[in-house]
C-alpha positions as CSV (number, residue, x, y, z in Angstrom):
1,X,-142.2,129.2,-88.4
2,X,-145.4,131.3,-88.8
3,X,-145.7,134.6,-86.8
4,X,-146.9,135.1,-83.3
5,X,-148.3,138.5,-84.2
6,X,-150.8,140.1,-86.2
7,X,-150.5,143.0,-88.6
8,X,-152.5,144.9,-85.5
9,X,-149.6,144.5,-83.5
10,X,-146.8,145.3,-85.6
11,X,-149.2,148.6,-86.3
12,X,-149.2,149.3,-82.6
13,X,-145.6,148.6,-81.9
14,X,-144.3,150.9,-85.3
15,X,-147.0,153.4,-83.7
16,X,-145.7,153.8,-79.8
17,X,-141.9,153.7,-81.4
18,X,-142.7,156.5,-83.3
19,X,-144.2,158.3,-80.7
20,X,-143.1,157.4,-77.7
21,X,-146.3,157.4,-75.9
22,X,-149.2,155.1,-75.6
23,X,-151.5,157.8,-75.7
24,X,-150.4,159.5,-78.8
25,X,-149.9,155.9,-80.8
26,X,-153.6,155.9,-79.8
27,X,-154.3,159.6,-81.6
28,X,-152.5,158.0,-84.7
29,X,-154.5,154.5,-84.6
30,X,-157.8,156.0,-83.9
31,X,-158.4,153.4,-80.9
32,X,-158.6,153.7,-77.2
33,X,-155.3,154.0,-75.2
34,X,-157.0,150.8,-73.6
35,X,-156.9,149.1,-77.0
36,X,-153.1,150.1,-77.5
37,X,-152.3,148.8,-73.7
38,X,-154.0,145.8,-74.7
39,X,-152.2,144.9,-78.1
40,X,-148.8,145.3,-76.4
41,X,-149.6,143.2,-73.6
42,X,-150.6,140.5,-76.3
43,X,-147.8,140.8,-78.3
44,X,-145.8,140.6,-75.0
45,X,-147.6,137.5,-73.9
46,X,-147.1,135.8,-77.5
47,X,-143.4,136.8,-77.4
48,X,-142.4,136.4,-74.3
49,X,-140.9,139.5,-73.1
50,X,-141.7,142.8,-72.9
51,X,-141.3,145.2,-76.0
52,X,-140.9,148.7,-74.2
53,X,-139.8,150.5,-71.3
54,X,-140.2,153.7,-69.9
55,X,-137.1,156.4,-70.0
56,X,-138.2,159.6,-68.2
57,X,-136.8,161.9,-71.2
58,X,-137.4,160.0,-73.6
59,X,-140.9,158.5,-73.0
60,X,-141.7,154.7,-74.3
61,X,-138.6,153.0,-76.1
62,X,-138.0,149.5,-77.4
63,X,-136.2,146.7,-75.2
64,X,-132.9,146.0,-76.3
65,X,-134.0,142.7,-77.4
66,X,-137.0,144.4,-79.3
67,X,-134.5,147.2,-81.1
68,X,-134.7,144.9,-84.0
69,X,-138.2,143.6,-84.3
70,X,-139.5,147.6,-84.3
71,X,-136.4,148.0,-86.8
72,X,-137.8,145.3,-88.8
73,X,-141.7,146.7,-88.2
74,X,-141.2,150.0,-89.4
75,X,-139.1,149.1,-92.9
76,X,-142.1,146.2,-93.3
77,X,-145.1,148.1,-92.6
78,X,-144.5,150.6,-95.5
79,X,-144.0,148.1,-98.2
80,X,-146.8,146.2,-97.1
81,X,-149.3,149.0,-97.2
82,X,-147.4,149.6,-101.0
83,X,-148.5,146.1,-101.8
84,X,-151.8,146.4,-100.6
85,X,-152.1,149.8,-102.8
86,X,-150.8,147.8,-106.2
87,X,-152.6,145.2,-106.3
88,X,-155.9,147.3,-105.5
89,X,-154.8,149.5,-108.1
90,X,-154.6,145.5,-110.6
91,X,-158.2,144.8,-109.7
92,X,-160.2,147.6,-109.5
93,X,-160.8,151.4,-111.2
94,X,-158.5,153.0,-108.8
95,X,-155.2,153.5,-110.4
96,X,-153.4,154.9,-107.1
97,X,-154.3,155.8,-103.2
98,X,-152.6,159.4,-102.3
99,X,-152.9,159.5,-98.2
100,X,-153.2,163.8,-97.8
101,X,-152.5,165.2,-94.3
102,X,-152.6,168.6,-93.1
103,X,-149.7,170.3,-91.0
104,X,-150.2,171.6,-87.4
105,X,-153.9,172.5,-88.2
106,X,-156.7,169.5,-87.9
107,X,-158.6,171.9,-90.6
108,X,-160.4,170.2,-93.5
109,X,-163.0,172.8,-94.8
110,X,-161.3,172.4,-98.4
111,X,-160.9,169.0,-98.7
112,X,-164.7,167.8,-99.9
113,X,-165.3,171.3,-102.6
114,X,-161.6,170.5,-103.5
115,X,-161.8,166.7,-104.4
116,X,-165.0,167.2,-105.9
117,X,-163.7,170.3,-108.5
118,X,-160.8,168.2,-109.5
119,X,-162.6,165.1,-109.9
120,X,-162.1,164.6,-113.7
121,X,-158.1,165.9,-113.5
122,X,-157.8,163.2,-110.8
123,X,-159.7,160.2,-112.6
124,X,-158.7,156.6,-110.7
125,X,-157.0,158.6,-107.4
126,X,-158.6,157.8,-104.3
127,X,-157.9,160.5,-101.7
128,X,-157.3,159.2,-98.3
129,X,-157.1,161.6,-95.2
130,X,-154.5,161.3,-92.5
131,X,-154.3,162.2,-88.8
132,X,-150.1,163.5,-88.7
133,X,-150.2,166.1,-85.8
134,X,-147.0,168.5,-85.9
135,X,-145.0,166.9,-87.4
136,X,-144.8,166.7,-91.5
137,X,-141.4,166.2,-92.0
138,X,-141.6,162.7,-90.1
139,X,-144.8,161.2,-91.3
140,X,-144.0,161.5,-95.0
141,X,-140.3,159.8,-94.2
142,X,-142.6,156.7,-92.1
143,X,-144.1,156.2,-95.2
144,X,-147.9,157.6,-93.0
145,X,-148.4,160.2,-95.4
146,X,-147.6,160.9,-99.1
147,X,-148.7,164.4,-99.5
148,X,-148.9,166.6,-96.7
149,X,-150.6,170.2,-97.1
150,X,-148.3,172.4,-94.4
151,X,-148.0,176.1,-93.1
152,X,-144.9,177.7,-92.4
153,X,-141.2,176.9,-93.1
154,X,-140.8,173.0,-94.8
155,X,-139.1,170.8,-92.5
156,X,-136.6,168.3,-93.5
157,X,-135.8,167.5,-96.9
158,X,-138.9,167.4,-98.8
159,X,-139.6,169.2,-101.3
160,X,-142.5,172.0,-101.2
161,X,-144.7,173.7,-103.3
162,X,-145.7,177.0,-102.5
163,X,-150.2,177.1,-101.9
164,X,-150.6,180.6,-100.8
165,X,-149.7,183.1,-98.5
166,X,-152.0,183.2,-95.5
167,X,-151.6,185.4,-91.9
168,X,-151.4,184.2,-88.6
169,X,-153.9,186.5,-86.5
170,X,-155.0,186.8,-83.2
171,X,-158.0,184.7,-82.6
172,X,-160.8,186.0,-80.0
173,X,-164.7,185.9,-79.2
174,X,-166.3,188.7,-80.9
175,X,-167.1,190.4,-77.5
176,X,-163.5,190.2,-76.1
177,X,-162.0,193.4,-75.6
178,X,-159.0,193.1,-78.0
179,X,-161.8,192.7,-81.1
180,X,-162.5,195.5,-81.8
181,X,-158.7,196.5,-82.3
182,X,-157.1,196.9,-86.3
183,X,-154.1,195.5,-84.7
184,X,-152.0,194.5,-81.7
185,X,-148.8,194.4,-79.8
186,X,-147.0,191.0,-78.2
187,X,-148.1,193.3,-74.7
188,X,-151.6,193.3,-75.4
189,X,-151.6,189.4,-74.3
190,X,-149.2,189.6,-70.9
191,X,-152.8,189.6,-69.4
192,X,-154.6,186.9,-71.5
193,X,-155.2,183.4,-71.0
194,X,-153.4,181.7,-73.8
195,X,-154.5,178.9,-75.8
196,X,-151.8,176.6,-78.2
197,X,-151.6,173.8,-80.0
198,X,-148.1,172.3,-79.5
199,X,-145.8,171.8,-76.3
200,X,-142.8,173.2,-77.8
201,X,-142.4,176.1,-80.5
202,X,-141.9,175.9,-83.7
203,X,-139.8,177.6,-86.0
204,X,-141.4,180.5,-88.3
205,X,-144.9,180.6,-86.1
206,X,-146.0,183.1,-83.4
207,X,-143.5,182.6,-80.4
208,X,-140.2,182.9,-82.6
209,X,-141.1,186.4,-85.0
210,X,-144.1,187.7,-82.3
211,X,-143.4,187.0,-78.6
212,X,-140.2,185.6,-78.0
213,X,-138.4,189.3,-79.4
214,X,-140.7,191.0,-76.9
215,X,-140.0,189.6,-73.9
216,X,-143.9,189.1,-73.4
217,X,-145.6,186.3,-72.5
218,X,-149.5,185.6,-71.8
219,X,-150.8,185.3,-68.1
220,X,-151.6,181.6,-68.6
221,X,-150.8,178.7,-71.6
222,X,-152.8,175.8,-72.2
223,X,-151.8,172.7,-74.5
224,X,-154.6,171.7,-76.4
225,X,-153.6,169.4,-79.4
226,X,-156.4,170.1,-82.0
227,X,-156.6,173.3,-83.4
228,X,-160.1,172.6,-83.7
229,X,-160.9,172.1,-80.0
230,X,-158.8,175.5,-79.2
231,X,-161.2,177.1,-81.6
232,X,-164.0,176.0,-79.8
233,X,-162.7,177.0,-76.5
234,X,-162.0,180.6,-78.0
235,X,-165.8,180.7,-79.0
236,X,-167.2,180.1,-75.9
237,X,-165.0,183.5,-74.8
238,X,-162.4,181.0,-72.7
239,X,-158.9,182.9,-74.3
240,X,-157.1,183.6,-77.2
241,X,-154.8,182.5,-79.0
242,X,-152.8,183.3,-82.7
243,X,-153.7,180.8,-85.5
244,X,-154.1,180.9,-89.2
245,X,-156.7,183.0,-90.7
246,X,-157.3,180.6,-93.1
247,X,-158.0,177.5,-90.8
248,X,-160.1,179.1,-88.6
249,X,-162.0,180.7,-91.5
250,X,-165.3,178.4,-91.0
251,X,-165.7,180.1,-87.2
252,X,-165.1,183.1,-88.6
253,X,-167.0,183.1,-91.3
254,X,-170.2,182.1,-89.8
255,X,-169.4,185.2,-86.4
256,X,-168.3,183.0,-83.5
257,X,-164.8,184.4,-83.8
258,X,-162.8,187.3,-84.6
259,X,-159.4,188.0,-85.9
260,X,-156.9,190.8,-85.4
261,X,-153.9,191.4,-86.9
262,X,-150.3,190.7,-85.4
263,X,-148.3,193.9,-85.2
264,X,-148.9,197.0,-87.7
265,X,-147.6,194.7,-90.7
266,X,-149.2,191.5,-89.6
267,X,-147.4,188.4,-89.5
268,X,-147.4,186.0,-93.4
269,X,-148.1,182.4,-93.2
270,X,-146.9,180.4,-96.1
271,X,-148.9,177.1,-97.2
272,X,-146.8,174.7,-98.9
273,X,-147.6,170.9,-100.7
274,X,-144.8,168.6,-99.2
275,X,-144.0,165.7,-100.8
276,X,-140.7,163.4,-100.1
277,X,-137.6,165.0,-102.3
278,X,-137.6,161.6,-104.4
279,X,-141.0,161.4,-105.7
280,X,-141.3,161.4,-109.3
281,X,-143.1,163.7,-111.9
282,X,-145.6,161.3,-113.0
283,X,-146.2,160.5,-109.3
284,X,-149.8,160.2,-108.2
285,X,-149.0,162.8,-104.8
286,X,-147.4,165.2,-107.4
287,X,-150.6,164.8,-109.7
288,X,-152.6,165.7,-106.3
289,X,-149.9,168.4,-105.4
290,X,-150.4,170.4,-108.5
291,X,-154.2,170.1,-108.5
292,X,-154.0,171.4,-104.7
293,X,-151.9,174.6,-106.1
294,X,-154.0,175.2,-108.9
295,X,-157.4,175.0,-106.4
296,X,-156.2,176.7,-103.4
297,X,-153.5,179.1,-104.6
298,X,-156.9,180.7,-106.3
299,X,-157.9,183.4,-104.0
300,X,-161.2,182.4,-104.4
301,X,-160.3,179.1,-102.6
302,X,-158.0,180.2,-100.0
């Protein structure tokens, strides 16, 4: 019997399992949250039952009559994408696709000066940039990313290669008040407006080793998913918040933002390659991992 669905659906159906939310299946398709709506209701229609339902902890979960089909989506749509990969690699000049995302951070300032300095050490790779939010450790084990470039401690079990060491720093408008300063203390923001990229903490960043031993918190904290928009916001004098220096280098290096250092000492960011604990030495993503190490653990680079 031939399938009722299309390889868009089974996309959309691995996507909103994953994430438990139509809106950030959307973020990870690059389509509307319309366009996700409307692929489920589809499949529904062509299957005849409903896929998901709504759990108010949990967000969007498979039916128990559609446990299995999203079982069966997610081991399918990996190996597919591998097939698709081999037999480009048969037919044309590209010998392998390595899919690169970056951790926490929606910075990409390296990635084009990068790929074109290790063009000739990475003859017949194509380089292929993923959207994977916050969480590394969980799109390299879906099979969404191969190589991920990540700051902080490595999640999971994956193994990492140590970039470079970086800071996290507080981030302001050149004119805010706190500028000016060689340093602060976790009090300096109980009267700021607060700006951060993730709903819950994690491990190794700001809140655990800054604020949480203080006791402090900021006056108000806003959610804003990409780093990039919280940058923005920050520039146009709207709060603060602590980032890496690194990521927010290309505001900072053209004026239209400022950092300062965390506490006397400051507070070390480690950058690592993360790559799934299996891969082998000959792999394509290691081949892309070690270039990455060599280019960006240059402080000229970095």
């Amino acid at each position: 019997m031939s399938s009722r669905l299309e390889m868009h659906h089974y996309e959309t159906i691995v996507a909103v399992s994953d994430t438990g939310s139509v809106t950030a299946a959307a973020g990870r398709l690059h389509v509307s949250q319309s366009a996700v709506s409307h692929r489920l209701a589809e499949a529904e229609r062509r299957l005849g039952g409903r896929l998901f339902e709504r759990r108010p902890s949990r967000g969007m979960q498979p039916t128990p009559a559609a446990l299995a089909l999203c079982q069966a989506a997610h081991r399918a749509m990996p190996d597919l994408g591998r097939a698709e990969r081999d037999f480009m690699r048969s037919v044309g000049g590209t010998t392998a696709t390595v899919r690169i995302g970056v951790g926490s951070y929606d910075c990409y300032h390296w990635l084009a000066p990068f790929a074109a300095a290790a063009n000739e050490r990475l003859e017949g790779l194509l380089l292929e940039l993923v959207v994977i939010g916050d969480a590394p450790a969980q799109r390299l084990a879906d099979g969404t990313a191969d190589l991920v470039l990540a700051p902080g401690p490595a999640q999971g079990t994956n193994e990492a290669l140590h970039v470079f060491t970086d800071e996290l720093v507080l981030v302001t408008h050149p004119g805010h008040r706190l500028a000016s300063r060689s340093w602060i203390g976790p009090e300096a923001l109980a009267e700021e407006d607060y700006f951060t990229y993730n709903r819950q903490p994690s491990p190794g960043f700001e809140y655990e080793r800054f604020l949480r031993p203080s006791g402090v918190s900021p006056r108000t904290i806003t959610v804003l998913e990409q780093t990039g928009a919280i940058a923005e916001m920050i520039a146009a004098d709207f709060g603060v918040s602590i980032l890496s220096r690194w990521a927010m280098s290309p505001w900072m290096d053209t004026g239209r933002l400022t950092a300062v250092r965390c506490g006397r000492s400051g507070l070390e960011l480690e950058w690592s390659a993360l790559m799934r604990a299996e891969t082998d030495d000959d792999a394509p993503e290691r081949q892309v991992a070690n270039a990455i190490v060599a280019w960006l653990g240059d402080p000229k680079h970095s």
